[in-house]
Kinemage of the C-alpha trace (Angstrom):
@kinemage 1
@onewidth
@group {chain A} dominant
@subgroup {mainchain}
@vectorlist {calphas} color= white
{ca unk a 1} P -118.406 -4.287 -89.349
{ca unk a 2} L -116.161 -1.157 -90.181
{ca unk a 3} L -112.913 -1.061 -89.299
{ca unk a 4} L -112.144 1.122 -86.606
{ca unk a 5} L -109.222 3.144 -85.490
{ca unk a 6} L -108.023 4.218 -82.032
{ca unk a 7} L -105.729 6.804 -80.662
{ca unk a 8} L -101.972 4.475 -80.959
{ca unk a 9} L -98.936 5.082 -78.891
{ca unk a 10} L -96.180 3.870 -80.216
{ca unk a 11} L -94.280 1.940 -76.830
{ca unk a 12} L -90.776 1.857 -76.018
{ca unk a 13} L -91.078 -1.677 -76.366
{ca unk a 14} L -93.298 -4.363 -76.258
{ca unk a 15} L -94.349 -6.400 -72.940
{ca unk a 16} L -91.190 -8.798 -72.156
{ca unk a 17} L -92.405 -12.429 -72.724
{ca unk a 18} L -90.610 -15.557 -73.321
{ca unk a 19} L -91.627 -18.608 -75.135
{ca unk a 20} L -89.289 -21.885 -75.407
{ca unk a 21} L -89.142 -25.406 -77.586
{ca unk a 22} L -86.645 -27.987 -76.728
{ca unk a 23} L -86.355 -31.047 -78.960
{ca unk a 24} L -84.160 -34.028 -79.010
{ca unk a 25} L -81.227 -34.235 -78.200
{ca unk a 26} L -81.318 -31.343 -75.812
{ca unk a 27} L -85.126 -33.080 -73.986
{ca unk a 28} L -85.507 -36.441 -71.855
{ca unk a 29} L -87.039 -39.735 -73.849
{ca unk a 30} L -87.781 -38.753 -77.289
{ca unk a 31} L -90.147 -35.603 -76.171
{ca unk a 32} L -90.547 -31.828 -77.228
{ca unk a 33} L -91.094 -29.899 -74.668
{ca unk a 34} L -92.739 -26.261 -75.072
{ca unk a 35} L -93.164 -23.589 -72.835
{ca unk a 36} L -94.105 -19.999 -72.544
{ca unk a 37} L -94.839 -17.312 -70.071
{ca unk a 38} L -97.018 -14.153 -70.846
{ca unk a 39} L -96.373 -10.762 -69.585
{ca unk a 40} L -99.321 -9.011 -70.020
{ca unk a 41} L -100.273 -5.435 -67.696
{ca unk a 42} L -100.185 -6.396 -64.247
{ca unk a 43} L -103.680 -6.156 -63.280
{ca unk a 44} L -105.298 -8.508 -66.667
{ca unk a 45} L -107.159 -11.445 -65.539
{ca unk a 46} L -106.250 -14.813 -67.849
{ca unk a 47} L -108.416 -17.848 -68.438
{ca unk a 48} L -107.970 -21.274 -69.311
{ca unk a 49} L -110.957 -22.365 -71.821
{ca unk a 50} L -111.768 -25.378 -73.892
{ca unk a 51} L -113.730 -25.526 -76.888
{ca unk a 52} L -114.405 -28.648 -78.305
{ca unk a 53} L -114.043 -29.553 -82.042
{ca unk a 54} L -116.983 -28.288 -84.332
{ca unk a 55} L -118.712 -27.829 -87.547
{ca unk a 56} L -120.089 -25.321 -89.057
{ca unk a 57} L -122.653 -24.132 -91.999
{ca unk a 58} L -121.666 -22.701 -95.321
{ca unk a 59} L -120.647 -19.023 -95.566
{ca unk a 60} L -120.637 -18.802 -91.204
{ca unk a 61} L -118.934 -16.224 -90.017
{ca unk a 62} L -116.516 -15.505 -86.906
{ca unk a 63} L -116.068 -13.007 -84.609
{ca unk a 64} L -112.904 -12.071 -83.517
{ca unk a 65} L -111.617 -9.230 -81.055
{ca unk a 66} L -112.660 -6.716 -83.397
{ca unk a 67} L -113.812 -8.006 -86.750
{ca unk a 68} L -115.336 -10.945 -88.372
{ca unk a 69} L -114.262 -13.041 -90.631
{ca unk a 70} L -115.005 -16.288 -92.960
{ca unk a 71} L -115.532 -19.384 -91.091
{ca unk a 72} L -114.242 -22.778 -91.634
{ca unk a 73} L -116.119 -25.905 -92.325
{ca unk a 74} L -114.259 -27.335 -89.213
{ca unk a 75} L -112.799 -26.439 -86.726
{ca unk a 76} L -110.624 -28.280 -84.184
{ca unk a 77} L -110.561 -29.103 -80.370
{ca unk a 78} L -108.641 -26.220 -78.380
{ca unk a 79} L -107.882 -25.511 -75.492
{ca unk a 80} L -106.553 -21.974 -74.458
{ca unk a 81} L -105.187 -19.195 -72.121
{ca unk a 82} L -105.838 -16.183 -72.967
{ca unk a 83} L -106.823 -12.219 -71.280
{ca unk a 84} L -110.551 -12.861 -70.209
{ca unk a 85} L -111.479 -9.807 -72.435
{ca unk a 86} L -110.654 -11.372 -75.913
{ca unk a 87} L -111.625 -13.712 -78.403
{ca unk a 88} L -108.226 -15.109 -79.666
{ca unk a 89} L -105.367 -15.987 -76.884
{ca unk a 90} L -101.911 -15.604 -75.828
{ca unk a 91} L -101.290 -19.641 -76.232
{ca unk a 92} L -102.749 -22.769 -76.197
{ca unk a 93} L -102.621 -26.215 -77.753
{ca unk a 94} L -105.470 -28.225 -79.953
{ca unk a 95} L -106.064 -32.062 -80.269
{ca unk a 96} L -103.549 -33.005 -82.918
{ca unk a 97} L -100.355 -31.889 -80.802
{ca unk a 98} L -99.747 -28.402 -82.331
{ca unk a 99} L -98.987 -25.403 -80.188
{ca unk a 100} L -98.739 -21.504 -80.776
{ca unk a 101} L -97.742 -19.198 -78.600
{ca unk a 102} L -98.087 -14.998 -79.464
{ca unk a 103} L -95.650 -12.595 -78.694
{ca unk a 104} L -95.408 -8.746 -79.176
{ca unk a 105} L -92.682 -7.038 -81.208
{ca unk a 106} L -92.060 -3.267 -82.445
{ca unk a 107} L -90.238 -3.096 -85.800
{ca unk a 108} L -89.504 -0.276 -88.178
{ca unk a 109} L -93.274 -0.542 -89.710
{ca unk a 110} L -95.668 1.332 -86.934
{ca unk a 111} L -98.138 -1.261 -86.160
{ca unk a 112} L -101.660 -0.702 -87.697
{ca unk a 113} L -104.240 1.732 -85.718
{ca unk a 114} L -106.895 0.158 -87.709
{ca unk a 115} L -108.587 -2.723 -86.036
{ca unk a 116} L -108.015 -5.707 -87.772
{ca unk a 117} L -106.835 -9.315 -86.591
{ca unk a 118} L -105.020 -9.259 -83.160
{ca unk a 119} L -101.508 -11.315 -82.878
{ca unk a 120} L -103.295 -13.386 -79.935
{ca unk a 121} L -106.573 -14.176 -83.206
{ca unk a 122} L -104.148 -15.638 -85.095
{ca unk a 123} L -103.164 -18.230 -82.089
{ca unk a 124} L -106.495 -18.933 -81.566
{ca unk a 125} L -107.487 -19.309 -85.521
{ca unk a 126} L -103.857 -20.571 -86.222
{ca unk a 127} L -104.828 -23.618 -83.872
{ca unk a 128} L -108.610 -24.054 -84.696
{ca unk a 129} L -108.031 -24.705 -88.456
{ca unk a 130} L -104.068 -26.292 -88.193
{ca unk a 131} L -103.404 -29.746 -87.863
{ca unk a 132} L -99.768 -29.174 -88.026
{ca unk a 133} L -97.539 -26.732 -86.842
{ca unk a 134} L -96.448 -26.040 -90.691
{ca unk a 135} L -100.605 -26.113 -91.065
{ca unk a 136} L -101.039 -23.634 -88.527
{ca unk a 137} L -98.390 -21.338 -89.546
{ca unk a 138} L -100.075 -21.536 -93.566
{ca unk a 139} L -103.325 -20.374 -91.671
{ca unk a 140} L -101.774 -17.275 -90.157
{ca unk a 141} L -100.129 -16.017 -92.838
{ca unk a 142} L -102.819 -16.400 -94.830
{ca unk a 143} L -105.148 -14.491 -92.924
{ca unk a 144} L -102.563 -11.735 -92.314
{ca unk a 145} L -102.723 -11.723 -96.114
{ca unk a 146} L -106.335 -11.220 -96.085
{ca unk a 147} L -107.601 -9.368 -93.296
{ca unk a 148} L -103.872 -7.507 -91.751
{ca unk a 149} L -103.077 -7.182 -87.764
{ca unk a 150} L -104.157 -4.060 -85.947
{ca unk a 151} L -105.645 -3.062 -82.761
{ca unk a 152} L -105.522 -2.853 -79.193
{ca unk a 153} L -103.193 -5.115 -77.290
{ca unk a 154} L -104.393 -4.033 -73.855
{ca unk a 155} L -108.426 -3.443 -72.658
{ca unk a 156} L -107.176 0.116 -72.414
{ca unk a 157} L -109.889 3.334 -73.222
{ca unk a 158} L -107.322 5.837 -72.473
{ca unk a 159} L -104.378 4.832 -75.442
{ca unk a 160} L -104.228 2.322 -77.639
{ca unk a 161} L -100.799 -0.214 -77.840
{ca unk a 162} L -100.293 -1.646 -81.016
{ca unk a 163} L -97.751 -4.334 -82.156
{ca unk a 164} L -96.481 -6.646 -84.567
{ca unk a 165} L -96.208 -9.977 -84.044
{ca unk a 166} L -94.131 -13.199 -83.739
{ca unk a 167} L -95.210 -16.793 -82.948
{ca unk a 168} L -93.757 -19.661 -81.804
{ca unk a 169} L -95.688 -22.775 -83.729
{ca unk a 170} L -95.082 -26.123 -82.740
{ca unk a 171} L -95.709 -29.756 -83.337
{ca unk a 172} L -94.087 -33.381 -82.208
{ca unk a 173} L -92.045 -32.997 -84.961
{ca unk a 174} L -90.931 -29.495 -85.488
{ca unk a 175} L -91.189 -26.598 -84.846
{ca unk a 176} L -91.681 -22.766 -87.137
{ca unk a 177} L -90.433 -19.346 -85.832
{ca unk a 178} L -92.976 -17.248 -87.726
{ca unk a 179} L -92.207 -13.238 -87.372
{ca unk a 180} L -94.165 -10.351 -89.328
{ca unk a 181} L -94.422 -6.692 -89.615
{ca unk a 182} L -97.918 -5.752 -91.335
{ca unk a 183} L -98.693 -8.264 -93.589
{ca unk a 184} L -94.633 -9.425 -94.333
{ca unk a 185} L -93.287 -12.083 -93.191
{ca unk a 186} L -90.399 -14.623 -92.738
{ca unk a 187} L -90.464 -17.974 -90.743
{ca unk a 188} L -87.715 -20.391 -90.066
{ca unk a 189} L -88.035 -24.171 -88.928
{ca unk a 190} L -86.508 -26.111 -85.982
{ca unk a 191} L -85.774 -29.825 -85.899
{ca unk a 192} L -83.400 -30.032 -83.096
{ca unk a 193} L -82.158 -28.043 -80.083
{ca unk a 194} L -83.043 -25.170 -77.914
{ca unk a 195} L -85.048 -22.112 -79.064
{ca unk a 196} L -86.255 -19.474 -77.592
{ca unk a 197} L -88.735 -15.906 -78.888
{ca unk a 198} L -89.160 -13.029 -77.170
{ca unk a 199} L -90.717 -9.678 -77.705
{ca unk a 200} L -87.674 -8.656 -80.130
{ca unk a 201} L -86.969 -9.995 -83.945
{ca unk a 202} L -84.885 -12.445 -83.945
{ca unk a 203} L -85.034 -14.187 -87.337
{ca unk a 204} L -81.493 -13.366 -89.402
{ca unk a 205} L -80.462 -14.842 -92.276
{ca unk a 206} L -81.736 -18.428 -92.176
{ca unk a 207} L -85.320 -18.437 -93.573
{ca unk a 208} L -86.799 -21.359 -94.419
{ca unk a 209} L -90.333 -19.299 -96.098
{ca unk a 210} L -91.253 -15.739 -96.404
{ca unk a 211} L -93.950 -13.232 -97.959
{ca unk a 212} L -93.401 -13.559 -101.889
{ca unk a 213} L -93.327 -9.911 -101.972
{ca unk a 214} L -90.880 -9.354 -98.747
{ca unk a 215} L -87.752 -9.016 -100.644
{ca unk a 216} L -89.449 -6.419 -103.357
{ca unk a 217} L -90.942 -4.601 -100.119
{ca unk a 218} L -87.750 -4.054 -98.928
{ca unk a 219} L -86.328 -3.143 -101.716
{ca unk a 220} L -88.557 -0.327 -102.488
{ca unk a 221} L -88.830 1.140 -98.960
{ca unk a 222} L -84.351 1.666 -99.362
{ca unk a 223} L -84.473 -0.557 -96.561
{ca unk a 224} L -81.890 -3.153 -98.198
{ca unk a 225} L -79.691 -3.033 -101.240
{ca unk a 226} L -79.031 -6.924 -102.068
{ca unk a 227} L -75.403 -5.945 -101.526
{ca unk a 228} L -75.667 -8.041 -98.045
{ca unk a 229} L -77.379 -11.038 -97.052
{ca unk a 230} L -81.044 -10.660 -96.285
{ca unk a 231} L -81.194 -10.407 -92.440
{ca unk a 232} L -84.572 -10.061 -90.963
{ca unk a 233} L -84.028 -8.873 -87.912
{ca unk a 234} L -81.493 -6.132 -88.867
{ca unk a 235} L -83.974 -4.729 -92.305
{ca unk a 236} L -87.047 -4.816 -90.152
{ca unk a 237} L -85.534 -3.715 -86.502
{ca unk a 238} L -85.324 -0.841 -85.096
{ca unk a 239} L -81.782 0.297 -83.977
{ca unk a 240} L -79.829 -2.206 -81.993
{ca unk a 241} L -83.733 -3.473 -81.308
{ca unk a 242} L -82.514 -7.411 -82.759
{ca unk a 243} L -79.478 -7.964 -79.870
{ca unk a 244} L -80.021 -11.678 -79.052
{ca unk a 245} L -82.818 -11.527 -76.119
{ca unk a 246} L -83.303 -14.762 -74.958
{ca unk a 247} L -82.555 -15.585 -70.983
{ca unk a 248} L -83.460 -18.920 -70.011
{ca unk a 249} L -82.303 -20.429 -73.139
{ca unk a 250} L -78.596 -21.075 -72.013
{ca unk a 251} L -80.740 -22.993 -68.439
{ca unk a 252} L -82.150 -25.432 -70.929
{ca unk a 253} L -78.717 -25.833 -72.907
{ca unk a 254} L -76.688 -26.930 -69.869
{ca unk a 255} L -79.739 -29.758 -69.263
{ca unk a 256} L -77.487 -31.722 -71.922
{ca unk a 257} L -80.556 -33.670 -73.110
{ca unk a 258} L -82.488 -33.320 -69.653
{ca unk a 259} L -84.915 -31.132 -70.545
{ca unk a 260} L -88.340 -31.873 -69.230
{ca unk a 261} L -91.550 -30.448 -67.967
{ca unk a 262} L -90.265 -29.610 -64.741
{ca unk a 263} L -86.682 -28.202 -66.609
{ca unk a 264} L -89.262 -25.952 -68.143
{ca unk a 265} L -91.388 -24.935 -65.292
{ca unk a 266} L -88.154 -23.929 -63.650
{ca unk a 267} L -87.177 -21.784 -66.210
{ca unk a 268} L -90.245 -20.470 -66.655
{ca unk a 269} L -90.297 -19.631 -62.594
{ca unk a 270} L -86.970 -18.091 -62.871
{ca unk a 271} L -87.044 -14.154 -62.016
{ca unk a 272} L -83.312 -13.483 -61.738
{ca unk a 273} L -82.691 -14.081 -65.296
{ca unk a 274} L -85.728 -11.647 -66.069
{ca unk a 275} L -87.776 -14.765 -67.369
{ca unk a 276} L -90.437 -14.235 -64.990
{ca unk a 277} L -91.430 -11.122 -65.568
{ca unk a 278} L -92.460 -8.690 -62.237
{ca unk a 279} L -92.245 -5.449 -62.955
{ca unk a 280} L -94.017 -1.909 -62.210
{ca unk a 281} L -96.234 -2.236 -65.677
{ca unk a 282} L -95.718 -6.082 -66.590
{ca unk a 283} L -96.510 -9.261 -64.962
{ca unk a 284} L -95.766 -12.945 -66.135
{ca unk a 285} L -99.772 -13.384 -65.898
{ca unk a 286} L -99.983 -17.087 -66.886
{ca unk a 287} L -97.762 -19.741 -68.026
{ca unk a 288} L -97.981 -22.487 -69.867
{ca unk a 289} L -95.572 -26.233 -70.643
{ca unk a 290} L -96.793 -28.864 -73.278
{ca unk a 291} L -94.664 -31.933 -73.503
{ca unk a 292} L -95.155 -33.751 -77.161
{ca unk a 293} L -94.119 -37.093 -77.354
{ca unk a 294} L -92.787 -38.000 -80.890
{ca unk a 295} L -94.194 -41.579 -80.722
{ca unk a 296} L -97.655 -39.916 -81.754
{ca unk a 297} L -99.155 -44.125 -79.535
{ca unk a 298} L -98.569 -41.304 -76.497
{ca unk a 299} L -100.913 -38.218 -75.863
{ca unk a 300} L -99.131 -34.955 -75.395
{ca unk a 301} L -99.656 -33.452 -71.967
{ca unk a 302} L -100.577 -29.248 -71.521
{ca unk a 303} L -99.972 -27.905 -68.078
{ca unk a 304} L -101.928 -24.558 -67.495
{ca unk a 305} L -101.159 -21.977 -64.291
{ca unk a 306} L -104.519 -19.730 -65.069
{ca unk a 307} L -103.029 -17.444 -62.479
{ca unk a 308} L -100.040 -14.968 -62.136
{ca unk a 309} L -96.782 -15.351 -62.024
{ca unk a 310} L -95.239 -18.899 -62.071
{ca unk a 311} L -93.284 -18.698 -59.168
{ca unk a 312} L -96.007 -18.795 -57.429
{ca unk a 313} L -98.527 -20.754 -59.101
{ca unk a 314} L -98.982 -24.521 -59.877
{ca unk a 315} L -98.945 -26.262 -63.454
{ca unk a 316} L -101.724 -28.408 -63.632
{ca unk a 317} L -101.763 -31.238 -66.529
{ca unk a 318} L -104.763 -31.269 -69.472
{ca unk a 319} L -104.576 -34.049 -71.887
{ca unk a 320} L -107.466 -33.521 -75.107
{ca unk a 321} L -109.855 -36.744 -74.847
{ca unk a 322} L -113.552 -36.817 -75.907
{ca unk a 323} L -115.969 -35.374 -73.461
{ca unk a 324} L -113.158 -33.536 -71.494
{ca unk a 325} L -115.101 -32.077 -68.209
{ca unk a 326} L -114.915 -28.231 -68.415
{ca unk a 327} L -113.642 -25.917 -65.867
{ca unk a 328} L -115.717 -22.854 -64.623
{ca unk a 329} L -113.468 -22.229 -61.474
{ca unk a 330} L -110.813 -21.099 -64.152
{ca unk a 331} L -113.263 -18.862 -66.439
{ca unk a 332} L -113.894 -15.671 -66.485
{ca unk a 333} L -117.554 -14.131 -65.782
{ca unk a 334} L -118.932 -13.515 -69.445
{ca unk a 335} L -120.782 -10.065 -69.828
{ca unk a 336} L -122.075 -10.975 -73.746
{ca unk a 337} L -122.813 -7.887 -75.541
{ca unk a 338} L -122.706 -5.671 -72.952
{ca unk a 339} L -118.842 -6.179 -72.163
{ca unk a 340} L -116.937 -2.816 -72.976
{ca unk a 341} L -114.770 -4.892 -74.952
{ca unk a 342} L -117.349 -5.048 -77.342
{ca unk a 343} L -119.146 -1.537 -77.010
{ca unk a 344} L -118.465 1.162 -79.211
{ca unk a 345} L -115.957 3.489 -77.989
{ca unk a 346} L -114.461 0.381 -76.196
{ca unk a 347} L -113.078 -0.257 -72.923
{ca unk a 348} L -114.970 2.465 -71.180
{ca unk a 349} L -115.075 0.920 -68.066
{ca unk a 350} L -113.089 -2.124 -66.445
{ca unk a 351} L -115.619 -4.907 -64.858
{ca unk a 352} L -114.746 -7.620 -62.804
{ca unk a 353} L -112.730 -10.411 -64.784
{ca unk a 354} L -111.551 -12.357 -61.927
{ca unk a 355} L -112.584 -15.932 -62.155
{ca unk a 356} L -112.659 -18.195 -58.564
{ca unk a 357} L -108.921 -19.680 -58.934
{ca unk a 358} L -108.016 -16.342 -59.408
{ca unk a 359} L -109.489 -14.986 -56.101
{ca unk a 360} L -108.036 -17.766 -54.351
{ca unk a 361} L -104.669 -17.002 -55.656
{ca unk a 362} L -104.965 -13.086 -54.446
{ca unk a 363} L -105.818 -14.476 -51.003
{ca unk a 364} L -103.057 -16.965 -51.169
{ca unk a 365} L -100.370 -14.353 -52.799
{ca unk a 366} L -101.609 -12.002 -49.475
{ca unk a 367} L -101.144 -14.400 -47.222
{ca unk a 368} L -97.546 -15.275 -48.647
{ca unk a 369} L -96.536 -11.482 -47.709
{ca unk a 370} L -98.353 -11.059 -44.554
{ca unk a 371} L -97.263 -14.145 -42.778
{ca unk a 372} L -94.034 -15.476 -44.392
{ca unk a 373} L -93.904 -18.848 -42.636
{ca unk a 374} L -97.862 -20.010 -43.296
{ca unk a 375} L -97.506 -18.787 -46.717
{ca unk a 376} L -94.415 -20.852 -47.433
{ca unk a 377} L -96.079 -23.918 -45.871
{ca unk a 378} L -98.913 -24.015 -48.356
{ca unk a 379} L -96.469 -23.217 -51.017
{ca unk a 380} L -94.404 -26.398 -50.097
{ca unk a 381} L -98.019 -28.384 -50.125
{ca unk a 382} L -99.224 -26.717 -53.669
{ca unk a 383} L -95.647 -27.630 -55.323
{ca unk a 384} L -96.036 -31.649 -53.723
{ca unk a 385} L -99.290 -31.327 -55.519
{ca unk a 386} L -97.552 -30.021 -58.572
{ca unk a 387} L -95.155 -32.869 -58.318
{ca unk a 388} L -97.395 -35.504 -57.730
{ca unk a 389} L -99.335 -34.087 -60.873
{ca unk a 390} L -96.303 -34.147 -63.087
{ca unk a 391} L -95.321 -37.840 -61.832
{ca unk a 392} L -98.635 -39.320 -62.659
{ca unk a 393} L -97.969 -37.591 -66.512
{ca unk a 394} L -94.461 -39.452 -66.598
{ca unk a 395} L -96.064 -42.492 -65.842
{ca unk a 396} L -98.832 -42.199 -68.700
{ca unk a 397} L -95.542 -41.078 -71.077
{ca unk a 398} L -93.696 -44.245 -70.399
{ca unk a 399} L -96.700 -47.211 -69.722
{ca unk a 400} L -96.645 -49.289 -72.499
{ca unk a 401} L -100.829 -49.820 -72.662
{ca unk a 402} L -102.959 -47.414 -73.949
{ca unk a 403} L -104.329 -44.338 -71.978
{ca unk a 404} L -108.161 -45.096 -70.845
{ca unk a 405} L -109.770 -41.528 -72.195
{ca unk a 406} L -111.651 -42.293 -68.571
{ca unk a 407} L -108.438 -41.841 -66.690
{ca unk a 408} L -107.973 -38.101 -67.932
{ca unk a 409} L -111.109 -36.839 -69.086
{ca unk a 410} L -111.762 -34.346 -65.492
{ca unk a 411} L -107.938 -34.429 -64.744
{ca unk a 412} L -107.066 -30.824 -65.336
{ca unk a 413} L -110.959 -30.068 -63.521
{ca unk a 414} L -109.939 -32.206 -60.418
{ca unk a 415} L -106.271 -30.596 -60.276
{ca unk a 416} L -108.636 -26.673 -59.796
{ca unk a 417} L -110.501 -28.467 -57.808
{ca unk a 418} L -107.987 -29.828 -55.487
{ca unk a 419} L -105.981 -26.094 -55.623
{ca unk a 420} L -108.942 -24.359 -54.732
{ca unk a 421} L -109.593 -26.749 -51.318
{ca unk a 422} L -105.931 -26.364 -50.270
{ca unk a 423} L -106.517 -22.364 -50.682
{ca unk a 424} L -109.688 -22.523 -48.362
């Protein structure tokens, strides 16, 4: 398919997500705990989706967002939230423990018009063909080697908002802050401690692997002189752009080697510090906590809102187990080839991406504003649901026999399910 090119307007910044990793010392009992929430325009409709692990024939190809590419031989169990109208996502977590996580970033280098391979592609692909978070990250470089990032971030017909992109890529045992402009880029890795992204640069001088060409890029755009350190952030930044961004990091540092699932969830519900993002054009429009034992005897645990902001949703718990029962209540109606997404020019018209949970969630957000003390009773009932959720994980994190695949295999199904009945 041709490469094609839309009208781009360069924003004044990129949509204000954060994404977090926590590992040992700072987190409870030998865990890493990830977390991330996803400001996306206010009205976007995310889904949670499963795809189980697969193989595939000889010279297969894929198709992406906007273009296709070379398929694997195999690809891995994932399991993913991501804007309804897309093919890669915004973050998600596959079988062997790694997790990505996208997020959107302006830099000196105008991000391509050409359509190409989305930020949230390289999640998806990142996670489908990495074992490892170092595994992942190989993928998505490589691939922004190949095929370059370009497009639009938004089902938008009217302009077209493209980025750069950074990812947060994480295993059980560490954890890779990968950031790029065009096909450039730097990555450093995290053993211990609190991290956080956002939608600026924040990579300085500590880089751990980079682009074999970044330093000669530079070099020739006048961009740096080798008479200072290299410094990501300030070469590829624009302005003061780089300023450290990251609220909600100093919550998790004051934990003092507390941090948990719920730590995170509270952080990630958090909308004084600007974490939870509710603004005129952005919403936090799903969320998302893994917890990644290091002991790899114990399965890591993915807890999934599929609706807007946190503060008012509930994190339900997915564990990857053979046969896991899929959810339709959280997915959004599929309109094949005849989704605007997909039509040439695209996004023409908007349809109807609201899947059930979704609906439920509208009702339930309009009842919390029309009638203050019903809609704070079912909010105290959906977070004791939450917590007896996250309880039942602690115990399967610190049992001593083995988890019975039985036990979890329509866990994150039954926790929709249950949602849904207390909504109706």
């Amino acid at each position: 398919m041709p490469s094609r090119v839309c009208v781009c307007v360069r924003m004044a910044a990129a949509p204000p997500s954060y994404c977090f990793v926590a590992f040992p010392p700072c987190s409870k009992d030998g865990l890493v705990v990830f977390g991330k929430n996803s400001a996306r325009p206010r009205d976007e409709v995310q889904e949670v989706v499963y795809f189980a692990a697969a193989t595939h024939d000889p010279g297969s190809k894929v198709e992406c967002t906007y273009i296709e590419i070379e398929q694997v031989p195999k690809t891995h169990a994932v399991v993913l939230s991501r804007p309804s109208w897309l093919w890669g996502a915004e973050m998600g977590a596959n079988e062997h423990g790694v997790c990505v996580a996208n997020e959107a970033v302006v830099t000196r280098e105008p991000a391509s018009e050409s359509e190409a391979l989305l930020g949230m592609d390289l999640v998806r692909l990142g996670l489908e063909r990495g074992a490892t978070a170092r595994e992942a990250l190989d993928v998505i470089v490589a691939l922004l080697e190949e095929h370059g990032q370009g497009g639009n971030y938004y089902e938008d017909g009217s302009s077209c908002h493209a980025f750069q992109s950074a990812f947060l890529i994480v295993d059980r045992n560490e954890a890779w802050i990968l950031e790029t402009s065009g096909k450039y880029w730097a990555a450093e890795k995290i053993t211990e401690g609190v991290k956080c992204i956002c939608n600026q640069l924040s990579l300085t001088t500590k880089i751990d692997a980079e682009h074999p060409e970044l330093r000669n890029y530079v070099r020739s755009q006048g961009w740096w002189n080798e008479d200072t350190d290299f410094n990501f952030s300030e070469v590829f930044s624009l302005a003061d752009d780089h300023l450290a961004c990251c609220s909600g990091r100093e919550s998790l540092e004051k934990q003092g080697g507390d941090v948990s699932a719920q730590t995170m969830i509270d952080v990630l519900r958090d909308k004084d510090s600007g974490v939870c993002v509710d603004s005129e054009s952005f919403l936090t429009t799903a969320s998302i906590v893994s917890v990644l034992p290091q002991d790899p005897s114990f399965p890591c645990v993915h807890y999934f809102t599929g609706t807007p902001d946190p503060s008012r949703s509930i994190f339900k718990p997915f564990i990857f187990v053979d046969d896991v029962k899929l959810v339709p209540k959280v997915q959004s109606p599929s309109f094949g080839d005849d989704d605007p997404a997909k039509k040439i020019p695209r996004f023409q018209e908007k349809p109807d991406r609201r899947h059930e949970l979704y609906k439920a969630h509208e009702w339930a957000r309009s009842l919390l504003e029309s009638d203050q003390d019903k809609g704070q009773k079912l909010m105290r009932i959906m977070l004791d649901l939450e917590k007896q959720g996250l309880e039942a994980m602690e115990d399967i994190l610190t049992r001593t026999e083995i988890l019975d695949p039985a036990e979890v295999v329509d866990l994150f199904y039954d926790c929709v399910d249950t949602e849904l009945k207390f909504f109706k």
